[in-house]
C-alpha positions as CSV (number, residue, x, y, z in Angstrom):
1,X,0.0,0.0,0.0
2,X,1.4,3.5,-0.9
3,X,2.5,6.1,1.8
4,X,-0.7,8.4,2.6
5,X,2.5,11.2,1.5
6,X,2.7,9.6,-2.3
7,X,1.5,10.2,-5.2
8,X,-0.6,8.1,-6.6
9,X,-1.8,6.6,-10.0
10,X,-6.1,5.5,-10.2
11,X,-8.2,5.0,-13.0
12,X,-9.2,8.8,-12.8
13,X,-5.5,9.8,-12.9
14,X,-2.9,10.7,-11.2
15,X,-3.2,12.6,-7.1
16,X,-1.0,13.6,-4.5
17,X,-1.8,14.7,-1.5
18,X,-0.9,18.7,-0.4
19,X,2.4,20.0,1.2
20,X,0.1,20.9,4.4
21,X,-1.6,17.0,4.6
22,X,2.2,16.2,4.1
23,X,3.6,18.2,7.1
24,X,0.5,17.0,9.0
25,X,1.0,13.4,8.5
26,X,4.5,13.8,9.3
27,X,3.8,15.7,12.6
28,X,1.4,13.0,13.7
29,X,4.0,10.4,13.2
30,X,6.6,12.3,14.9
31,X,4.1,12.6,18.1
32,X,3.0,8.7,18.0
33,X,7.3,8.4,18.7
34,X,8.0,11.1,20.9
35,X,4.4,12.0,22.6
36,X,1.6,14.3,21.7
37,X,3.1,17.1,24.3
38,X,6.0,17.2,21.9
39,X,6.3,21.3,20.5
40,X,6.5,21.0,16.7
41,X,5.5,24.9,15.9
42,X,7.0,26.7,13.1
43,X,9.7,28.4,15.3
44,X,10.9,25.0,16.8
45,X,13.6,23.0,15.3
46,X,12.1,20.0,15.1
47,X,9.3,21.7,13.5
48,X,11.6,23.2,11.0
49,X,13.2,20.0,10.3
50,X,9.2,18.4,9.1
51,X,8.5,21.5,7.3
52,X,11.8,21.0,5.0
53,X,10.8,16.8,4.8
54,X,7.4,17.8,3.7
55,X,8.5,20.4,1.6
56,X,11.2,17.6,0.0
57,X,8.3,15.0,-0.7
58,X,5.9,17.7,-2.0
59,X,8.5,18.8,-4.5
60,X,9.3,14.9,-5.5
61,X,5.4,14.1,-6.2
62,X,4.9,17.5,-8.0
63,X,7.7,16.2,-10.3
64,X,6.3,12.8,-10.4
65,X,2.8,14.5,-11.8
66,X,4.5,17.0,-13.9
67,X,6.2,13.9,-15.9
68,X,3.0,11.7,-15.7
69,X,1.3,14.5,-17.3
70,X,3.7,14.7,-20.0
71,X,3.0,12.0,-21.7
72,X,-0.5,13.6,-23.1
73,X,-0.5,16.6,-25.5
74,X,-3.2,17.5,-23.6
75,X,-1.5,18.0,-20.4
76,X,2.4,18.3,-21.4
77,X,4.3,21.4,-21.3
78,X,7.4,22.7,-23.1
79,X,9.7,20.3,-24.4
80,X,7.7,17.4,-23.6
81,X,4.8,18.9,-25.7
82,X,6.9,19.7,-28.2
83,X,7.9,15.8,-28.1
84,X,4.5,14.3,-28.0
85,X,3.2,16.3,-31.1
86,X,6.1,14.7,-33.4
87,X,3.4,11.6,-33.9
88,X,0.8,13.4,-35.0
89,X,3.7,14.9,-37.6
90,X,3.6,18.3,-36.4
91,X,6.2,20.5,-34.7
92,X,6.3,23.8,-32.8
93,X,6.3,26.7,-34.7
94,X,9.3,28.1,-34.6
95,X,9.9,32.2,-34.3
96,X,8.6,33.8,-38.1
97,X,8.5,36.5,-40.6
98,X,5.6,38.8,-41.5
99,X,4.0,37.9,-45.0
100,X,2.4,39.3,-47.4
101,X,0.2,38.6,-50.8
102,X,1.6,40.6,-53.4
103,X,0.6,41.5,-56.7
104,X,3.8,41.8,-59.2
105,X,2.8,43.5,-62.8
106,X,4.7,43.0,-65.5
107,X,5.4,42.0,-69.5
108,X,4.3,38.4,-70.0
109,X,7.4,35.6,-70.0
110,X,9.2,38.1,-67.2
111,X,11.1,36.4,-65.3
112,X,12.1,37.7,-61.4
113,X,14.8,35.9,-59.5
114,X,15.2,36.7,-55.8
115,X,13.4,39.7,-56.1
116,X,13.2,42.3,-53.5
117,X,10.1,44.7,-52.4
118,X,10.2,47.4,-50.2
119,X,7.6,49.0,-48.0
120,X,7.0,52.6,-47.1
121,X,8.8,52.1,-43.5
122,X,11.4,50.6,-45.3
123,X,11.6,47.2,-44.9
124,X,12.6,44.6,-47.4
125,X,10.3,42.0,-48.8
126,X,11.8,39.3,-51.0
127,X,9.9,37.4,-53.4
128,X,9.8,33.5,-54.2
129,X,13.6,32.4,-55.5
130,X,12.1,32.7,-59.0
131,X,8.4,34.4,-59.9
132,X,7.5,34.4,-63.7
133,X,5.2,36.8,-65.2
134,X,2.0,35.2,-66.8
135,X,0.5,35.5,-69.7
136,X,-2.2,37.5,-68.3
137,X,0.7,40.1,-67.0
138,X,0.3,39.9,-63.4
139,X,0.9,37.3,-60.7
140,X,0.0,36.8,-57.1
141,X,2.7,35.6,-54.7
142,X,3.8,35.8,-51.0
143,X,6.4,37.8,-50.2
144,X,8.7,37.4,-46.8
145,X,9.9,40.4,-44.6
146,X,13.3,40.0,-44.0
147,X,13.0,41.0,-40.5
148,X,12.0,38.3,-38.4
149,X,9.6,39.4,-36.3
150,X,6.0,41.2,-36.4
151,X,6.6,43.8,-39.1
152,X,3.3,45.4,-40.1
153,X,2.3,46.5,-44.1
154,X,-1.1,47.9,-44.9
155,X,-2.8,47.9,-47.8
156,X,-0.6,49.3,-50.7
157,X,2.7,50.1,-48.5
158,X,4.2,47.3,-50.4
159,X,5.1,48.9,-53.6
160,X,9.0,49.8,-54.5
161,X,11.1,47.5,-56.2
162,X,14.6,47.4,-54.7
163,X,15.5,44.7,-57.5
164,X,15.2,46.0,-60.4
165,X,14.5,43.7,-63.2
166,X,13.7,44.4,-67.0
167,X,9.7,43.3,-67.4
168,X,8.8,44.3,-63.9
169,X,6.9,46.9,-63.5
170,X,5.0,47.5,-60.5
171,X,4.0,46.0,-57.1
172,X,1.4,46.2,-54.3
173,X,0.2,44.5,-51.7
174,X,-4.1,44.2,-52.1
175,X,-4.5,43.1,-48.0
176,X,-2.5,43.8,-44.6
177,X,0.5,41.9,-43.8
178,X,0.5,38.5,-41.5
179,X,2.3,39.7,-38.7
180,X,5.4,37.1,-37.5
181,X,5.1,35.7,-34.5
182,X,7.6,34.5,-31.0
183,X,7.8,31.1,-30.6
184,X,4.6,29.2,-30.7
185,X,3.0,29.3,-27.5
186,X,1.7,25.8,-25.4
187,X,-2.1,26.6,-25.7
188,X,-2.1,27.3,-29.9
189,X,0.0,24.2,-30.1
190,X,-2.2,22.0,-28.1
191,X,-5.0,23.2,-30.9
192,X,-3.6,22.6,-33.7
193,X,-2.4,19.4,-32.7
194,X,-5.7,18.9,-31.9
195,X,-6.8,20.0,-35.4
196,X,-3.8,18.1,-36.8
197,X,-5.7,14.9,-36.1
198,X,-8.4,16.0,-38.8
199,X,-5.9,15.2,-41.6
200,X,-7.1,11.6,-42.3
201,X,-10.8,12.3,-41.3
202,X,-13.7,11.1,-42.8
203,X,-15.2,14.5,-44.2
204,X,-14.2,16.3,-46.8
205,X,-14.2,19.7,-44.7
206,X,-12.3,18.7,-41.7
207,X,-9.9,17.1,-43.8
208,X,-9.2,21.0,-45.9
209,X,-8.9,22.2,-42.4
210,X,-6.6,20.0,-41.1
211,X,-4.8,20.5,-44.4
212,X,-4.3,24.0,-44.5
213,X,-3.6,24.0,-40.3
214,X,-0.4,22.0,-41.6
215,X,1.1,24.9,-44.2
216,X,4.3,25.9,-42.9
217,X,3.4,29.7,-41.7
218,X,-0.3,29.1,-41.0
219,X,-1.0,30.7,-37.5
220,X,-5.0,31.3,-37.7
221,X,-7.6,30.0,-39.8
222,X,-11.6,29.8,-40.1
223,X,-13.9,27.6,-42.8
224,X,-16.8,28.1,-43.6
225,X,-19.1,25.8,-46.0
226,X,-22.2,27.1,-47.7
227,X,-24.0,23.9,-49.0
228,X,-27.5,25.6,-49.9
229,X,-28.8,26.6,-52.5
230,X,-28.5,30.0,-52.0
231,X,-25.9,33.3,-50.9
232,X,-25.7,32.9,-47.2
233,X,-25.2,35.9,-44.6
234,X,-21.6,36.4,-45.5
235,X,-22.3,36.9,-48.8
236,X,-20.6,33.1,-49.3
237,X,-22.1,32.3,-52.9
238,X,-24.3,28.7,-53.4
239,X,-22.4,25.5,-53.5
240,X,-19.1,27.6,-52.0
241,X,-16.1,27.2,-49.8
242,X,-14.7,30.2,-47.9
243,X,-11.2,29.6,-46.2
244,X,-9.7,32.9,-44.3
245,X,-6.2,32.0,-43.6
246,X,-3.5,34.2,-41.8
247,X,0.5,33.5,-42.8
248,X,1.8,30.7,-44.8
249,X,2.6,30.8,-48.3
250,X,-0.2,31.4,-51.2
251,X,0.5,28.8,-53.3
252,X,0.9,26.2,-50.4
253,X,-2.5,27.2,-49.0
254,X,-4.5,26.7,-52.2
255,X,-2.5,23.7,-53.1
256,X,-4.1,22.2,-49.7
257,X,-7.5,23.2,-50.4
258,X,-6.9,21.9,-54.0
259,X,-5.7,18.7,-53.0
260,X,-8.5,18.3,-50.2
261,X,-11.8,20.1,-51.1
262,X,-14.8,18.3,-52.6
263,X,-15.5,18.2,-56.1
264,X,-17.8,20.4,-58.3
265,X,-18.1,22.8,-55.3
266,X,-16.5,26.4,-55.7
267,X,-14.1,27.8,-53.7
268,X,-15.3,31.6,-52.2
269,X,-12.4,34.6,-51.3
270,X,-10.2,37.9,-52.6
271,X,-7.2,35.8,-53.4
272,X,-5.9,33.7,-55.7
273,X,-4.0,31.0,-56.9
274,X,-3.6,28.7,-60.1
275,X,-2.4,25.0,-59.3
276,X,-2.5,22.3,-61.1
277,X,-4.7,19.5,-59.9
278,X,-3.6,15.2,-59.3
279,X,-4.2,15.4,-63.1
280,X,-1.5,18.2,-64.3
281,X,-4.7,20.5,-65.0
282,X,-4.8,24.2,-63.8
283,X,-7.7,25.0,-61.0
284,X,-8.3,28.4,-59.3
285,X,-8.4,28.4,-55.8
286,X,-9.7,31.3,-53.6
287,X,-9.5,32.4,-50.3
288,X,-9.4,34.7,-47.6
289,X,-6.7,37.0,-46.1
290,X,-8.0,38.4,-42.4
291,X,-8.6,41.8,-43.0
292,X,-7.5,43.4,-39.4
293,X,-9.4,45.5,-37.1
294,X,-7.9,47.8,-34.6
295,X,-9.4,47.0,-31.2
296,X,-9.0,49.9,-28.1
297,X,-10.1,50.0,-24.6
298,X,-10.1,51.8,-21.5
299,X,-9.5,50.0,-17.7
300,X,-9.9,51.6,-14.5
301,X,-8.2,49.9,-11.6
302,X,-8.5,51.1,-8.2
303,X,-4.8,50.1,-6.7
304,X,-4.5,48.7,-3.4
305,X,-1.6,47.5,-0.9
306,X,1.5,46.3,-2.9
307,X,0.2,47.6,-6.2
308,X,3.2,48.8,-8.7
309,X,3.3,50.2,-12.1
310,X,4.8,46.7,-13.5
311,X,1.3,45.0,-12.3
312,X,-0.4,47.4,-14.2
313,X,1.2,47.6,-17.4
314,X,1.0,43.7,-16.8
315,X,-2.6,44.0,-16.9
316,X,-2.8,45.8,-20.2
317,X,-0.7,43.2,-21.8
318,X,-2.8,40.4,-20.4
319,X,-5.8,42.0,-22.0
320,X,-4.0,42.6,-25.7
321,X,-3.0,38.7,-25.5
322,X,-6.7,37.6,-25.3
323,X,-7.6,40.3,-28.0
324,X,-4.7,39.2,-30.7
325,X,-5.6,35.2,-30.0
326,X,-9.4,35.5,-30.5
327,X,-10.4,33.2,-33.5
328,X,-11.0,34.9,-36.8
329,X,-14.5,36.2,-37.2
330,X,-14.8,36.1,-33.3
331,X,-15.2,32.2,-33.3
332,X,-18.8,31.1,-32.2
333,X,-19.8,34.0,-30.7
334,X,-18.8,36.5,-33.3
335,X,-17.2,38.7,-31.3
336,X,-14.2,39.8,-29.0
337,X,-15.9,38.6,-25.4
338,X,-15.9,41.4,-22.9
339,X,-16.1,38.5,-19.9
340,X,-12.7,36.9,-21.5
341,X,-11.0,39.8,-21.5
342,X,-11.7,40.9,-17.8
343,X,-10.9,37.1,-16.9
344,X,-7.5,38.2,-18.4
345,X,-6.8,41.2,-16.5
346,X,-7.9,39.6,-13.5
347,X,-5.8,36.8,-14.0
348,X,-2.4,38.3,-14.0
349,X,0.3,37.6,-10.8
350,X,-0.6,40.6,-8.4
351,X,-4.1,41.2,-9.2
352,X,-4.8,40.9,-5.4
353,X,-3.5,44.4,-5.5
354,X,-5.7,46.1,-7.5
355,X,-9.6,45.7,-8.0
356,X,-10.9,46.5,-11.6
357,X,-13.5,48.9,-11.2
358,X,-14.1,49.3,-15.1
359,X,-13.1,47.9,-18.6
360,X,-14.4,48.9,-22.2
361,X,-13.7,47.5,-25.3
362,X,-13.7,49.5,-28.8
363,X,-13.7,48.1,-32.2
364,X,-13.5,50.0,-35.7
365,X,-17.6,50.6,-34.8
366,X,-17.4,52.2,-31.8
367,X,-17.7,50.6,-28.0
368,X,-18.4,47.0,-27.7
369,X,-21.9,46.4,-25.9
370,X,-20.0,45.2,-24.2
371,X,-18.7,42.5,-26.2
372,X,-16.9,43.9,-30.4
373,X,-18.5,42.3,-33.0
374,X,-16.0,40.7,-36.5
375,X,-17.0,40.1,-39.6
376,X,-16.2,36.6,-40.4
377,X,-13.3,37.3,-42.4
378,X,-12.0,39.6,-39.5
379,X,-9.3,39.4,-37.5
380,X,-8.3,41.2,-33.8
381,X,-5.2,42.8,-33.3
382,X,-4.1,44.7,-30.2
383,X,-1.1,46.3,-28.6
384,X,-0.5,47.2,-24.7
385,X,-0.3,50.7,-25.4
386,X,-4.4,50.7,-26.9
387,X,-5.7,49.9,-23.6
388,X,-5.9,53.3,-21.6
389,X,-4.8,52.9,-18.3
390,X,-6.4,54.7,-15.1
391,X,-5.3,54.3,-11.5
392,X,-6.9,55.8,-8.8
């Protein structure tokens, strides 16, 4: 039979009893030797002495349940997530570049190798290795920032060419850059390995999704299947597939859908690209880019004892976290949830300190009511510095 101070394994998992029921077990034992008048406070050396052997055993089951639960993707951490996931033939994202769709116009048969784009803040934007005009004169591809890191481009600040090449003769960018992002974080890789297991599934829909969740780049993503008759509320035409995708490469994402979408039904979106089907024929695939909507706020906390500057500015960033890792198009709900994002604030290391008297949320149409409202094709973005502080 195990020690009452073990962990210990059952059908329902794993358990361990506290560092308290520890340091109380080992107290009563010490008594049943030396007598129950024994002194075994906190300021007693013998008392000391438990509180180190409980702390010791604590420590050892806490490891014992931290490598039990590595095992699972659902439950791992760190490196041993990053472990499990290699069976579902995924692997954690590693730190990226900001991408962009860009439209390259030029005389048909022009051919661009390495070519290089800049945008209005300056930063460089190179092109596939090699990019050849079309027939048709113009060409959408993805170009890479050079920067690692989340470099922004609106619409159209993509448009010098730093390489010149004879036949090329203009480009633009027709949607926002993907931002980059830091090293992919436990909770979005928990999901997609989640979504990863859709691959082999036994729908044609879950299957594109898991499909395009696998591009290299991909870090958000929302389907949507109209299989009536008629337009639906998004204005997603009959018989249609809409896909809005954020990063990854243009001609892998299509290639995915391509290689994964049912047939005879449409595919629904603002970009483009031609691949060439199991067969060696040319289809058109469309899809989505998110376009992104600034979200603001205002949060009123009323500091109490211990409360520093560093809490609060932690505050603000636990609220722009939630906003940038909301679902495109909101999710279920629609929306950027007022409740989620005070669960955030609240939820920060020192919020003992401060009570949060108010907390209002702003979209591109005014305050949320509470909660902000995105267009399915929509995507949150945040910084720290939009959420207005106030301390009294």
């Amino acid at each position: 039979m195990a020690s009452p101070t073990a962990a210990v394994i059952t059908p329902t998992g794993i358990t361990a009893p506290t560092y308290a029921e520890i340091l109380a077990y080992l107290q009563a034992k010490y008594r049943s030797i030396y007598g129950d008048d024994v002194y075994l406070e906190p300021d007693s050396q013998d008392g000391q002495f438990l509180a180190v052997q409980a702390l010791a055993i604590s420590d050892a089951n806490a490891a014992v349940i931290a490598a039990y639960l590595s095992f699972s993707p659902g439950t791992a951490q760190k490196a041993a997530l990053s472990s499990n996931v290699k069976i579902n033939g995924i692997a954690r994202a590693v730190p990226t570049n900001s991408q962009a769709d860009v439209i390259c116009i030029g005389q048909a048969g022009t051919s661009i190798t390495s070519g290089i784009a800049e945008d209005e803040a300056g930063y460089k934007w190179a092109l596939p290795a090699l990019v050849t005009i079309p027939p048709a004169g113009t060409i959408t591809v993805t170009a890479t920032c050079t920067t690692i890191g989340a470099v922004s481009a609106g619409i159209g600040q993509i448009n010098k060419i730093v390489t010149a090449t004879r036949g090329w003769q203009s480009v633009t960018n027709p949607s926002s850059a993907s931002m980059g992002a830091p090293v992919e974080t436990d909770p979005a890789l928990r999901a997609r390995q989640k979504t990863s297991t859709a691959l082999p599934s036994r729908t044609v829909l879950e299957g594109t999704i898991g499909a395009v969740a696998s591009v290299s780049g991909v870090t958000r993503y929302a389907a949507y299947d109209n299989d009536t008759s008629a337009t639906d509320a998004n204005g997603i035409p009959a018989n249609h597939l809409a896909m809005v995708v954020e990063g990854g490469d243009v001609t892998a994402i299509a290639s995915a859908i391509a290689a994964k979408k049912g047939p005879g039904g449409g595919t629904y979106g603002t970009t483009s690209a031609t691949v060439l089907n199991v067969y060696g024929m040319p289809i058109t695939i469309n899809f989505f880019r998110p376009t992104y909507r600034t979200i603001t706020g205002a949060m009123a906390l009323k500091a109490l004892a211990g409360y520093t500057a560093a809490i609060g500015a932690a505050a603000q960033q636990a609220v722009s976290d939630y906003v940038n890792q909301v679902a495109i198009g909101g999710g279920p709900s629609g929306t950027v949830e007022w409740a989620d994002a005070l669960t955030a604030a609240n939820s920060v290391p020192g919020s003992s300190t401060f009570k949060l008297t108010a907390l209002t949320l702003s979209g591109p149409g005014g305050a949320g009511t509470p909660d902000v409202p995105l267009a399915f094709n929509q995507a949150a973005l945040c910084t720290p510095a939009s959420i207005v502080l106030t301390v009294t």
